[in-house]
PDB file of N, CA, C and O in Angstrom:
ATOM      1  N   UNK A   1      99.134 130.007  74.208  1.00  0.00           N
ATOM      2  CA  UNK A   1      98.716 128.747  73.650  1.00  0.00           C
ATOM      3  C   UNK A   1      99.817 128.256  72.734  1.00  0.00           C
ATOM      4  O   UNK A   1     100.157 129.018  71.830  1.00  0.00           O
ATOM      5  N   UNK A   2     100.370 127.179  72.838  1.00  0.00           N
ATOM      6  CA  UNK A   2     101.218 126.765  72.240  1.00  0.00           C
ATOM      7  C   UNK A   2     100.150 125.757  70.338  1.00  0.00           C
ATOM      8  O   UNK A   2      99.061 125.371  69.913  1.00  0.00           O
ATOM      9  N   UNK A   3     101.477 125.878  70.032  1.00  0.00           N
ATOM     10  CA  UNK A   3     100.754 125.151  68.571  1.00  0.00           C
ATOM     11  C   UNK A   3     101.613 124.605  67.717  1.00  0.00           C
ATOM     12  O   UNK A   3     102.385 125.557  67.602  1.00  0.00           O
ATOM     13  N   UNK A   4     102.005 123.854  67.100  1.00  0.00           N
ATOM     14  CA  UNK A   4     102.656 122.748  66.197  1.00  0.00           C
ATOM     15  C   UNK A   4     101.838 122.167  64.830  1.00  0.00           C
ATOM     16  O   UNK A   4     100.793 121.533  64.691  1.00  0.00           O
ATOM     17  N   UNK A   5     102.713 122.635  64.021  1.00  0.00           N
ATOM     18  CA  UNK A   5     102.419 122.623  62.419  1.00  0.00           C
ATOM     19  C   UNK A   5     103.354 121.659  61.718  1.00  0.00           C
ATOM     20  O   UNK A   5     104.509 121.906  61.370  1.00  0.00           O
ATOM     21  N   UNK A   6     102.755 120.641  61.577  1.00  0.00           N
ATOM     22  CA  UNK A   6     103.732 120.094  60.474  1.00  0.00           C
ATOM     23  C   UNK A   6     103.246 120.134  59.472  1.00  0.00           C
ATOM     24  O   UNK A   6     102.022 120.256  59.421  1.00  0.00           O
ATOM     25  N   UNK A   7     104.009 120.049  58.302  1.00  0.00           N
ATOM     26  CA  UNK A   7     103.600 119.882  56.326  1.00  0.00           C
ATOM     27  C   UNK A   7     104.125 118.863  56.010  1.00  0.00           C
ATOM     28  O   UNK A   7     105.156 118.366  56.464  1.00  0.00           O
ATOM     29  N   UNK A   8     103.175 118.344  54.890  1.00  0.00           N
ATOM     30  CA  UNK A   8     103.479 117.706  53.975  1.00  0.00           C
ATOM     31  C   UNK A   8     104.213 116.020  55.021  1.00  0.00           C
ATOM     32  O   UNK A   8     105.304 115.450  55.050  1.00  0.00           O
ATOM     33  N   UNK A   9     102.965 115.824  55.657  1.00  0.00           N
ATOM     34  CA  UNK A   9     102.936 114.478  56.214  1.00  0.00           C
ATOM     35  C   UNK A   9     102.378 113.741  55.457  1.00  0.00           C
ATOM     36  O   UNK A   9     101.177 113.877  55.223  1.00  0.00           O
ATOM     37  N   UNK A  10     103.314 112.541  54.750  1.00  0.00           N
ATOM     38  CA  UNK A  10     102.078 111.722  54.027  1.00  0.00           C
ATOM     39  C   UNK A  10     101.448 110.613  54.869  1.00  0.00           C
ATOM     40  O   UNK A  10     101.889 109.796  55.679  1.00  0.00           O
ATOM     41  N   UNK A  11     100.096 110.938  54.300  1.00  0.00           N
ATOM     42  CA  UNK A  11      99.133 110.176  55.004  1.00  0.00           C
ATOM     43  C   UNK A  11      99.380 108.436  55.569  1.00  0.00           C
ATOM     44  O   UNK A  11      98.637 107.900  56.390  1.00  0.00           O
ATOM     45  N   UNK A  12     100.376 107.872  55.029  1.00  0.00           N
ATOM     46  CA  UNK A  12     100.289 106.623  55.459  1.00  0.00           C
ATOM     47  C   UNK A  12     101.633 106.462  56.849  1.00  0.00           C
ATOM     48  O   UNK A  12     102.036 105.412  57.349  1.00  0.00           O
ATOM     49  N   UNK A  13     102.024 107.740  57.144  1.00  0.00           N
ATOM     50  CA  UNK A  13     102.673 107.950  58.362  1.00  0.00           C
ATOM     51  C   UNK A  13     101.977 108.585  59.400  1.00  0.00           C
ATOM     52  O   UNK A  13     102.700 108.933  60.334  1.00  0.00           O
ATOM     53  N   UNK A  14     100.641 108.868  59.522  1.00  0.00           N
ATOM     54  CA  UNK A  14      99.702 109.453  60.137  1.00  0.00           C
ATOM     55  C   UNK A  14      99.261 108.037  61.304  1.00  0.00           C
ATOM     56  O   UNK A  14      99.288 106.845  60.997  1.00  0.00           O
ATOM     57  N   UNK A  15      98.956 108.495  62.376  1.00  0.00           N
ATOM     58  CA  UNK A  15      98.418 107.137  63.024  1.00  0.00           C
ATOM     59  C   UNK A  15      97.671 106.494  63.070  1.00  0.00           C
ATOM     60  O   UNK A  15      97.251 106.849  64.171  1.00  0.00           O
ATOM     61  N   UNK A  16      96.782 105.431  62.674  1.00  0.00           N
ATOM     62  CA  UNK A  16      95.536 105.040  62.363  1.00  0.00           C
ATOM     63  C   UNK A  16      94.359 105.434  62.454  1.00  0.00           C
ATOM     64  O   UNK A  16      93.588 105.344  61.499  1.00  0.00           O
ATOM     65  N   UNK A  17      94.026 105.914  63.558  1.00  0.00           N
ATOM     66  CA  UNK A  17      93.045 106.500  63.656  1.00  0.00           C
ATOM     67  C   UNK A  17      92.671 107.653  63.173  1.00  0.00           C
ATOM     68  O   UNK A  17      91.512 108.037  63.015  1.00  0.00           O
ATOM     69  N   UNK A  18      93.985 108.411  62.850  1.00  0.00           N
ATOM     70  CA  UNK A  18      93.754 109.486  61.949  1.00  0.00           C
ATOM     71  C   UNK A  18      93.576 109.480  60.743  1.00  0.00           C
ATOM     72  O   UNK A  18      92.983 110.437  60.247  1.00  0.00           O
ATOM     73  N   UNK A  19      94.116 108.213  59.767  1.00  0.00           N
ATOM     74  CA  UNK A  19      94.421 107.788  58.464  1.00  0.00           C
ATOM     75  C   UNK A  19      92.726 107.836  58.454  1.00  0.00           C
ATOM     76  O   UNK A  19      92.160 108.856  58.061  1.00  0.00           O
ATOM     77  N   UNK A  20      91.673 106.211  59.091  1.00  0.00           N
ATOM     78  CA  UNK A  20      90.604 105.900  59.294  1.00  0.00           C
ATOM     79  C   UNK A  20      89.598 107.205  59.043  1.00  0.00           C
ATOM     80  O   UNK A  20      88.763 107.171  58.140  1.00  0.00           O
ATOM     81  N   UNK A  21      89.749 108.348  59.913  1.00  0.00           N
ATOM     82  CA  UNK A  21      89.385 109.740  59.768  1.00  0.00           C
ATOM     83  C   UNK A  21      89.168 110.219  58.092  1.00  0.00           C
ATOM     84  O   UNK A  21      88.138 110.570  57.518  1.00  0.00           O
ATOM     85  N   UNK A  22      90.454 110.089  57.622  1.00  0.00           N
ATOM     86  CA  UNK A  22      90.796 111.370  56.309  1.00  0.00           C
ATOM     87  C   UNK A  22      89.701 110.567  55.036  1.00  0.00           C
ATOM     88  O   UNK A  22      88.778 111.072  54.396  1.00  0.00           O
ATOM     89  N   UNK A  23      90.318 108.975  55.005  1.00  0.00           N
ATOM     90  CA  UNK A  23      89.734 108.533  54.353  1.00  0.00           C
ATOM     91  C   UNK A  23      89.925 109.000  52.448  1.00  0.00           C
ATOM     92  O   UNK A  23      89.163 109.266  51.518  1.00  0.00           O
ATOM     93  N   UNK A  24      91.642 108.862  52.701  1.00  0.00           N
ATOM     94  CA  UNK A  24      92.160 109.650  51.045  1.00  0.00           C
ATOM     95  C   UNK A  24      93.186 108.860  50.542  1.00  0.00           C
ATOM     96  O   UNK A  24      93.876 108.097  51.218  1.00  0.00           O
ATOM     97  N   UNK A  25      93.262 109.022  49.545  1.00  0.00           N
ATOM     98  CA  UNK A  25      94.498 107.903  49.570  1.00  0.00           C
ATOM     99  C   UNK A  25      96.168 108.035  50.144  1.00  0.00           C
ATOM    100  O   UNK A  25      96.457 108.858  51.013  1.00  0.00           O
ATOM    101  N   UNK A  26      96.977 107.306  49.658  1.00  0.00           N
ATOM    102  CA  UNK A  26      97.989 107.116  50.753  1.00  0.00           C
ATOM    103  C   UNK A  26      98.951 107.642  50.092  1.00  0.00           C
ATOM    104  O   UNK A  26      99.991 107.693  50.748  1.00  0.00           O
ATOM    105  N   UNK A  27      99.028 108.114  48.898  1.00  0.00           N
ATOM    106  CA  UNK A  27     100.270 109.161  48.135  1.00  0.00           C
ATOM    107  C   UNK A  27     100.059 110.255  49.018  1.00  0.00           C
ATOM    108  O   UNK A  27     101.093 110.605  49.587  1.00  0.00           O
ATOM    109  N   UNK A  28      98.450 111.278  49.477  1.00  0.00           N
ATOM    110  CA  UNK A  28      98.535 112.459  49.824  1.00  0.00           C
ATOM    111  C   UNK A  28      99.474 113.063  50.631  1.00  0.00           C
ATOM    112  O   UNK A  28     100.451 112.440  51.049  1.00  0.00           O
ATOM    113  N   UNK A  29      99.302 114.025  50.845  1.00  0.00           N
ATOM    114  CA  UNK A  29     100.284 114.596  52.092  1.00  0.00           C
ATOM    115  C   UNK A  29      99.385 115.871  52.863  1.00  0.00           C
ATOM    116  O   UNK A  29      98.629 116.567  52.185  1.00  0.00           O
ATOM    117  N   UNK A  30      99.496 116.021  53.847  1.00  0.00           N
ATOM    118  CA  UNK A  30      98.515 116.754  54.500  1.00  0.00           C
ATOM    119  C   UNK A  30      99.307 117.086  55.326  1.00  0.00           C
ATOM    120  O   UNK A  30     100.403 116.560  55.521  1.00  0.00           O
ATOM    121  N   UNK A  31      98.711 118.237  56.054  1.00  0.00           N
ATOM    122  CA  UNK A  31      99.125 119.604  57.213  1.00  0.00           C
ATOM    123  C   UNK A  31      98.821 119.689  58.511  1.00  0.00           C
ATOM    124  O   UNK A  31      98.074 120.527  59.018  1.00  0.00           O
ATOM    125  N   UNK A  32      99.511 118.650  59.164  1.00  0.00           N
ATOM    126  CA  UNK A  32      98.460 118.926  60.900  1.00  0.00           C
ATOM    127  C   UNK A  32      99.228 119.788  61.509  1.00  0.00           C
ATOM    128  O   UNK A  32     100.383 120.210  61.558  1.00  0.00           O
ATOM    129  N   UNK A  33      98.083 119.912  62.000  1.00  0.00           N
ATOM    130  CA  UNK A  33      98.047 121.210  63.223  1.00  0.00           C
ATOM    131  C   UNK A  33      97.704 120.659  64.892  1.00  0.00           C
ATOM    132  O   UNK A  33      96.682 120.145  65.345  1.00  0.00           O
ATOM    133  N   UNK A  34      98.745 120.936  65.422  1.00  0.00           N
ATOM    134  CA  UNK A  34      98.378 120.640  67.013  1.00  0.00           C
ATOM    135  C   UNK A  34      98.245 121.605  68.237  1.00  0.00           C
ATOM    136  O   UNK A  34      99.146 121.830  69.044  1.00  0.00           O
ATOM    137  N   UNK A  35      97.284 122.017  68.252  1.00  0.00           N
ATOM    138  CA  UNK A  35      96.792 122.889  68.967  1.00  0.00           C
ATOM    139  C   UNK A  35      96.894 122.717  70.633  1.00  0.00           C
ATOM    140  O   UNK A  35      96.907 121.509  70.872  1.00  0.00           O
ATOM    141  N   UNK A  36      96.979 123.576  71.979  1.00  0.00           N
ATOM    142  CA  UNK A  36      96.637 123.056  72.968  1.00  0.00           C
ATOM    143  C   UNK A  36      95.293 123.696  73.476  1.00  0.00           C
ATOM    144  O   UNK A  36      95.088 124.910  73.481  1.00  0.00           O
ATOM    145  N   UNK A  37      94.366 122.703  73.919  1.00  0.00           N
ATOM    146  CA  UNK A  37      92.884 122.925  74.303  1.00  0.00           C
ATOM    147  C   UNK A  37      93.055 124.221  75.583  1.00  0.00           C
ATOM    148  O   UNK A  37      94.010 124.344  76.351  1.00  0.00           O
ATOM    149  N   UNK A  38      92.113 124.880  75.527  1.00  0.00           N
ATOM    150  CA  UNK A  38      91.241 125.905  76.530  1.00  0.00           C
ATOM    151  C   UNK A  38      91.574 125.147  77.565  1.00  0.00           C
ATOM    152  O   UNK A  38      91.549 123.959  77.241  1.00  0.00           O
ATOM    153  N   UNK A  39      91.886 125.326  78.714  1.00  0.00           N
ATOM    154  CA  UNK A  39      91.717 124.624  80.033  1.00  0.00           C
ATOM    155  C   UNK A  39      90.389 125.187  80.397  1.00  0.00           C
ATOM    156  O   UNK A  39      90.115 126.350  80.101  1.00  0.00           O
ATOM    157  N   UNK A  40      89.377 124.252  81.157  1.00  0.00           N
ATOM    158  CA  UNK A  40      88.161 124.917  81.821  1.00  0.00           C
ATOM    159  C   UNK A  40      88.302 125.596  83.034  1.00  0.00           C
ATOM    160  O   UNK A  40      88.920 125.218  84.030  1.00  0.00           O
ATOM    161  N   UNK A  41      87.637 126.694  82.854  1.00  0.00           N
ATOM    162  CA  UNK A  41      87.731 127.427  83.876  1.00  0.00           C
ATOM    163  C   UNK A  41      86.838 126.805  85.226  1.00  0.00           C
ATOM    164  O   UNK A  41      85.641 127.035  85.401  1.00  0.00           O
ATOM    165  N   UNK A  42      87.625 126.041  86.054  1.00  0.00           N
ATOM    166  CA  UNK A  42      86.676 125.425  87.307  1.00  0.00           C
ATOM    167  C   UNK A  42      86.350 127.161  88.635  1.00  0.00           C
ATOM    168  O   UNK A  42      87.207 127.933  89.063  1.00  0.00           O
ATOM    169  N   UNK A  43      84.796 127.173  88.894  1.00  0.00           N
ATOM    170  CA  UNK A  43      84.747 128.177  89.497  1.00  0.00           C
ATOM    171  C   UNK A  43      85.450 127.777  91.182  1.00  0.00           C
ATOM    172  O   UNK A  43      85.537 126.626  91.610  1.00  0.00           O
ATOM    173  N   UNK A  44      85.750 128.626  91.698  1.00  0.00           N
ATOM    174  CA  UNK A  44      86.415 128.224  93.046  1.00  0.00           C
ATOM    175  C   UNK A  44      85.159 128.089  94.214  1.00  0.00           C
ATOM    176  O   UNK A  44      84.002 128.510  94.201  1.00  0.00           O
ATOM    177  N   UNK A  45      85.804 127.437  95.054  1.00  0.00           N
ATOM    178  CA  UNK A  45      84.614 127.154  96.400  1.00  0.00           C
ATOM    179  C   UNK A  45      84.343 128.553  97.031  1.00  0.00           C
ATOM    180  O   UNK A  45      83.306 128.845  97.627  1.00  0.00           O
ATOM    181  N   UNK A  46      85.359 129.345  96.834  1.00  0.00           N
ATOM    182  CA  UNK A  46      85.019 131.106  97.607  1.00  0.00           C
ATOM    183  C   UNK A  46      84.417 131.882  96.439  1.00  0.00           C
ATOM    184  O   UNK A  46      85.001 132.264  95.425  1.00  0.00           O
ATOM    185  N   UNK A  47      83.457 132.003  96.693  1.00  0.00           N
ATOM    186  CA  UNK A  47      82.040 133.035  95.567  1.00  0.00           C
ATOM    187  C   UNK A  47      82.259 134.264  96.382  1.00  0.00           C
ATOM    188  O   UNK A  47      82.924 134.323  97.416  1.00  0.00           O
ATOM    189  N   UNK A  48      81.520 135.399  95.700  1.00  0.00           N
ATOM    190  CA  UNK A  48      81.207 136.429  96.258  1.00  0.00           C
ATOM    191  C   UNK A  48      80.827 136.542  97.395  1.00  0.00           C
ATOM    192  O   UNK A  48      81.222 137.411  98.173  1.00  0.00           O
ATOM    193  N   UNK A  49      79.952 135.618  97.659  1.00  0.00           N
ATOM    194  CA  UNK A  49      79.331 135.552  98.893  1.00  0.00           C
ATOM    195  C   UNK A  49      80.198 135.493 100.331  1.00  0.00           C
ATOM    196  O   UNK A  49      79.986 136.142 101.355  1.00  0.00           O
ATOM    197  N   UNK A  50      81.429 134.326 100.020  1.00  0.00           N
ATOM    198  CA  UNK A  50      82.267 134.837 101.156  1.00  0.00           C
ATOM    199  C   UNK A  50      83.167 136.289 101.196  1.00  0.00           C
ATOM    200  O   UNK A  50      83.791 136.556 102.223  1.00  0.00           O
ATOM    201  N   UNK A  51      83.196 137.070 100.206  1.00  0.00           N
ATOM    202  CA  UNK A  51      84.016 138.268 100.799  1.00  0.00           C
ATOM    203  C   UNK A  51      83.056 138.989 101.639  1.00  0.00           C
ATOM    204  O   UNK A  51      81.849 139.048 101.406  1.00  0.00           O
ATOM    205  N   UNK A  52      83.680 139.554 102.665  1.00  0.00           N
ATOM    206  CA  UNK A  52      83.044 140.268 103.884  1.00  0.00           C
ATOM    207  C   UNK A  52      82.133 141.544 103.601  1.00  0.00           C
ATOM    208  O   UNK A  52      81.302 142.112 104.309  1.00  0.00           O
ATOM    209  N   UNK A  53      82.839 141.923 101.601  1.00  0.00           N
ATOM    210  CA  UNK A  53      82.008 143.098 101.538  1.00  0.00           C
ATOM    211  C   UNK A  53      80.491 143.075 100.844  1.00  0.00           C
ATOM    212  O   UNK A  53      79.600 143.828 100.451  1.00  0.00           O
ATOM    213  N   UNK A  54      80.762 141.981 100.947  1.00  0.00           N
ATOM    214  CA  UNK A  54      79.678 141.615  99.503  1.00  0.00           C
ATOM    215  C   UNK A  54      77.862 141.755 100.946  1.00  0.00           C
ATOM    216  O   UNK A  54      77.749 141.015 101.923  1.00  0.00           O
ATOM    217  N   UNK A  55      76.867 142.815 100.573  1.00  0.00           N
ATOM    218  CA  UNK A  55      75.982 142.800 101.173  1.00  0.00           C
ATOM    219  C   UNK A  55      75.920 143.558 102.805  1.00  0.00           C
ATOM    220  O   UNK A  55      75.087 143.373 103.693  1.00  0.00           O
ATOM    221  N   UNK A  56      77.316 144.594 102.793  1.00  0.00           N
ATOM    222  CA  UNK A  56      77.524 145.143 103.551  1.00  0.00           C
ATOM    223  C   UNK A  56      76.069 146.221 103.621  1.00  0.00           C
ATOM    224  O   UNK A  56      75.531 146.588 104.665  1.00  0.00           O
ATOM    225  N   UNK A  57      75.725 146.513 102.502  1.00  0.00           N
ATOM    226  CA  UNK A  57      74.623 147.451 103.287  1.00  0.00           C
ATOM    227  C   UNK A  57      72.573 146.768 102.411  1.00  0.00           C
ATOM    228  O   UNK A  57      71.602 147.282 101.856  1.00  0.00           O
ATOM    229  N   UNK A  58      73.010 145.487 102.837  1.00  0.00           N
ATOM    230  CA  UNK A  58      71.596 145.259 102.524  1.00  0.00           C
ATOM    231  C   UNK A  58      70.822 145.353 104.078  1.00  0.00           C
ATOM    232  O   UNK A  58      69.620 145.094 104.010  1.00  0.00           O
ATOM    233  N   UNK A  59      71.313 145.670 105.399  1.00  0.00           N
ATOM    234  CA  UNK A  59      70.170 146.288 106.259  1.00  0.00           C
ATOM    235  C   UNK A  59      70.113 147.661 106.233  1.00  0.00           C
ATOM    236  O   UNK A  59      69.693 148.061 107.319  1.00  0.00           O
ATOM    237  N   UNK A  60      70.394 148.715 105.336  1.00  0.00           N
ATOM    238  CA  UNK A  60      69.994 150.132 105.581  1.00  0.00           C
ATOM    239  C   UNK A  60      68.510 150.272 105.376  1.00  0.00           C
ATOM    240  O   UNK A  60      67.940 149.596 104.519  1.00  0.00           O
ATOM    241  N   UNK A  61      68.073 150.859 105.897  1.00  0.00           N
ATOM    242  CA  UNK A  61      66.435 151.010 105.560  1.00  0.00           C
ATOM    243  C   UNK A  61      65.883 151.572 103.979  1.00  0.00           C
ATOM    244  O   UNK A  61      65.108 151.120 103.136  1.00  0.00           O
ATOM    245  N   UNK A  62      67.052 153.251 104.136  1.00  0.00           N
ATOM    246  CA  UNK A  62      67.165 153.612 102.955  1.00  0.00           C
ATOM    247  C   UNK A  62      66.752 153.570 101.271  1.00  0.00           C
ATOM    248  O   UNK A  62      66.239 154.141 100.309  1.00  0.00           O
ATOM    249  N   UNK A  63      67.652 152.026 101.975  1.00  0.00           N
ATOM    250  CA  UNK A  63      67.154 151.547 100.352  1.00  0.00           C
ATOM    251  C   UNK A  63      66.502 150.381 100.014  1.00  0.00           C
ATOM    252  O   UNK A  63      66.692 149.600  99.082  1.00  0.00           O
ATOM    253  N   UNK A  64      65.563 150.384 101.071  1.00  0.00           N
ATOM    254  CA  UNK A  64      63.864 149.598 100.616  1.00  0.00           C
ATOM    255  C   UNK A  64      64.233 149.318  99.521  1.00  0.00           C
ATOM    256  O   UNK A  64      64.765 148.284  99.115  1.00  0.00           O
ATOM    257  N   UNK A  65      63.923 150.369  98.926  1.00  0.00           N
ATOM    258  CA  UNK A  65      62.993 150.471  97.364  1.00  0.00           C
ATOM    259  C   UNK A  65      64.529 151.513  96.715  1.00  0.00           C
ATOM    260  O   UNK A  65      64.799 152.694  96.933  1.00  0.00           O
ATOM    261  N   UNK A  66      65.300 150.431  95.856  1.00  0.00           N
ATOM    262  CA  UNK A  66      66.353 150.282  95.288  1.00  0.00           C
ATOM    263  C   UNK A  66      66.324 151.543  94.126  1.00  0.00           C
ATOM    264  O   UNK A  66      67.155 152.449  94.074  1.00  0.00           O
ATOM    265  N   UNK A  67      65.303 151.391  93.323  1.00  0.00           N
ATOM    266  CA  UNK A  67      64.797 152.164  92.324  1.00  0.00           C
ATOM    267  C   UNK A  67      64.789 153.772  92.874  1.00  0.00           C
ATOM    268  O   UNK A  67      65.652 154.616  92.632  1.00  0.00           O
ATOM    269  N   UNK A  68      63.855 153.903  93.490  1.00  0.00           N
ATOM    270  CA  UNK A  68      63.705 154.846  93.924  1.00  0.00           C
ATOM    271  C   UNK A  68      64.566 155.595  94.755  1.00  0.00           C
ATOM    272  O   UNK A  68      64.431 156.804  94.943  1.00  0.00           O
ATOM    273  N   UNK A  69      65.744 154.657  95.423  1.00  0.00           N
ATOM    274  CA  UNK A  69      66.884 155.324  96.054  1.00  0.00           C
ATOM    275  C   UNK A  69      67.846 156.070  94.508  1.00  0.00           C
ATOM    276  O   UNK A  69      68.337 157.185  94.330  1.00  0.00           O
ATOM    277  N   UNK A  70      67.790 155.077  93.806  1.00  0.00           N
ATOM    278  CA  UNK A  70      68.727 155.619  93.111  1.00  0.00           C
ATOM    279  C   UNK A  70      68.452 156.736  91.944  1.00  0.00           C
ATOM    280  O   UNK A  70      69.403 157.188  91.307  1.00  0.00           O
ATOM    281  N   UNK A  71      67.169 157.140  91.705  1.00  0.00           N
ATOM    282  CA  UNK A  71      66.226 157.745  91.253  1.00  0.00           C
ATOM    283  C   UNK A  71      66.473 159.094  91.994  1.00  0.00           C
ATOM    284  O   UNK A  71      66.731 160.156  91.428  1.00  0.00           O
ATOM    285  N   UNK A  72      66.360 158.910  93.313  1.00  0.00           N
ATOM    286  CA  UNK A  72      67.097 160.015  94.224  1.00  0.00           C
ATOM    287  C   UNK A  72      68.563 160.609  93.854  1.00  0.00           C
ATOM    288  O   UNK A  72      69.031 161.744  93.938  1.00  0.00           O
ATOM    289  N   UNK A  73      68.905 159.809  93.569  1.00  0.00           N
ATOM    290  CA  UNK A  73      70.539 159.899  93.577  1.00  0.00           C
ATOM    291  C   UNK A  73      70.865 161.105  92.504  1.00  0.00           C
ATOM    292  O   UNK A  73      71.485 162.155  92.672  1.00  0.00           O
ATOM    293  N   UNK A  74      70.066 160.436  91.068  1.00  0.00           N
ATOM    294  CA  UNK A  74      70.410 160.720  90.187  1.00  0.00           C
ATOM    295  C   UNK A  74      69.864 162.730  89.441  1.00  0.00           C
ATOM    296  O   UNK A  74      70.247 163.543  88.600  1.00  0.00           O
ATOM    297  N   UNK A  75      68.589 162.536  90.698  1.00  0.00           N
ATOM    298  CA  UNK A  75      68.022 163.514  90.438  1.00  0.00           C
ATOM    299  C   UNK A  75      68.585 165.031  90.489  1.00  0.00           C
ATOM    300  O   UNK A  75      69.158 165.248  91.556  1.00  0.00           O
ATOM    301  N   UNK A  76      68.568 166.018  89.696  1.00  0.00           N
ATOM    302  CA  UNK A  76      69.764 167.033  89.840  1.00  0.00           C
ATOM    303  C   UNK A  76      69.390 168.239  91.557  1.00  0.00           C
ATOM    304  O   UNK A  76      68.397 168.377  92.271  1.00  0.00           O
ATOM    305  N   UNK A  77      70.525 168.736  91.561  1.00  0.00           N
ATOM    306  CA  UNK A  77      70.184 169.489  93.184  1.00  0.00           C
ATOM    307  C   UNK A  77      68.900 170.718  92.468  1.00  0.00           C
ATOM    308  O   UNK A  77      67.895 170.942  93.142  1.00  0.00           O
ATOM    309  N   UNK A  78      69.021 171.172  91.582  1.00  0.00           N
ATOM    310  CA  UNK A  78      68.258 172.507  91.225  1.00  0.00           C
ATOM    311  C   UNK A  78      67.648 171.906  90.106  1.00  0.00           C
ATOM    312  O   UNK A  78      68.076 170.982  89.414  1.00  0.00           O
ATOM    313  N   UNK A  79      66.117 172.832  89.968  1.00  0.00           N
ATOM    314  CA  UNK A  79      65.424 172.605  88.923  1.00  0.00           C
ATOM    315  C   UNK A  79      65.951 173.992  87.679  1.00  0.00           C
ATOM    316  O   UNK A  79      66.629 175.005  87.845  1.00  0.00           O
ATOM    317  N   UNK A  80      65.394 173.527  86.702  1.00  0.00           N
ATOM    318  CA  UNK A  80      65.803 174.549  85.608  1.00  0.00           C
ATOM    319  C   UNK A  80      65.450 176.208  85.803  1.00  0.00           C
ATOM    320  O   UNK A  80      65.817 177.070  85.005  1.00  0.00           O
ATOM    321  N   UNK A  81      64.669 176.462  87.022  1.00  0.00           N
ATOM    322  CA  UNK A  81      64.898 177.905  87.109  1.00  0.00           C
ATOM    323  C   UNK A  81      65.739 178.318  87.865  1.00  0.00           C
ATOM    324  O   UNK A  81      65.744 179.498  88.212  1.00  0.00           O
ATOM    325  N   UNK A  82      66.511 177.562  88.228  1.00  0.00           N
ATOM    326  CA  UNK A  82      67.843 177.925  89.199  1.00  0.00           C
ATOM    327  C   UNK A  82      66.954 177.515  90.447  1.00  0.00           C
ATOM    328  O   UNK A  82      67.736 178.075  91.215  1.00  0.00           O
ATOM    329  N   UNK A  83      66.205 177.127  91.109  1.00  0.00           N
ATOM    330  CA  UNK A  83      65.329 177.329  92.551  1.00  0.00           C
ATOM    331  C   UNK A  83      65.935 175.890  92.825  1.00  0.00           C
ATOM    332  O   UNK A  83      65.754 174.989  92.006  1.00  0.00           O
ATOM    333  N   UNK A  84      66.650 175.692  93.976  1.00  0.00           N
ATOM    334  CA  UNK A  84      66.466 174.302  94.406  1.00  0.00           C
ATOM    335  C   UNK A  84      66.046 173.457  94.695  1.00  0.00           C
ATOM    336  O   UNK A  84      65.337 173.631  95.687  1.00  0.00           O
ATOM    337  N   UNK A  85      66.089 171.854  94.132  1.00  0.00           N
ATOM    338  CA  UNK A  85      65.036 170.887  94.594  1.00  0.00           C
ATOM    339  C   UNK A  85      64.708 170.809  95.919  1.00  0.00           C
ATOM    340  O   UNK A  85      65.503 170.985  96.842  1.00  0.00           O
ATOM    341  N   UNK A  86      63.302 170.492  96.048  1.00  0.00           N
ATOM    342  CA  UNK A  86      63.118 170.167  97.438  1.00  0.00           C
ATOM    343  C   UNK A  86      63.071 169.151  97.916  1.00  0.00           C
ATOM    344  O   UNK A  86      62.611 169.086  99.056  1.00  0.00           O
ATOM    345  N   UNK A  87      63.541 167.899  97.225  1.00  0.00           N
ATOM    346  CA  UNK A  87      63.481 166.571  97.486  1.00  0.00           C
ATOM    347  C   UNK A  87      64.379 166.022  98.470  1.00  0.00           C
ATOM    348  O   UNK A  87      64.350 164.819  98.730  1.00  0.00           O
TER     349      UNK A  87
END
């Protein structure tokens, strides 16, 4: 981001509309600052939706029930007496 500081501008070299703004008298001297704005981020016409991977496995049967697949997932191979799950 670029930025530009000037000092000790007196106000009656300021451009009207800015003078109109301050509303001080015309001995002052003041400090602008010129900033450059954020550009907006415009979203693009290609969303997720067109990459090829996006929904690659929403026909597995599997995972109906999302929760519960991953509930699976997470569940450990052995229970705490050493005996393995049977799930």
């Amino acid at each position: 981001m670029n930025t530009i500081v000037i000092e000790h501008v007196p106000v009656a070299e300021l451009p009207p509309e800015w003078r109109a703004r301050l509303a001080r008298a015309t001995g002052v001297t003041v400090t602008v600052r010129i900033e450059e704005e954020a550009q907006a981020v415009v979203p693009s016409e290609a969303y997720a939706t067109d990459d090829p991977a996006f929904g690659i496995w929403r026909d597995r049967d599997d995972m109906d029930d999302v929760a519960a697949y991953v509930r699976k997932l997470r569940m450990p191979r052995f229970n705490r007496d050493g005996s393995r799950n049977g799930s």
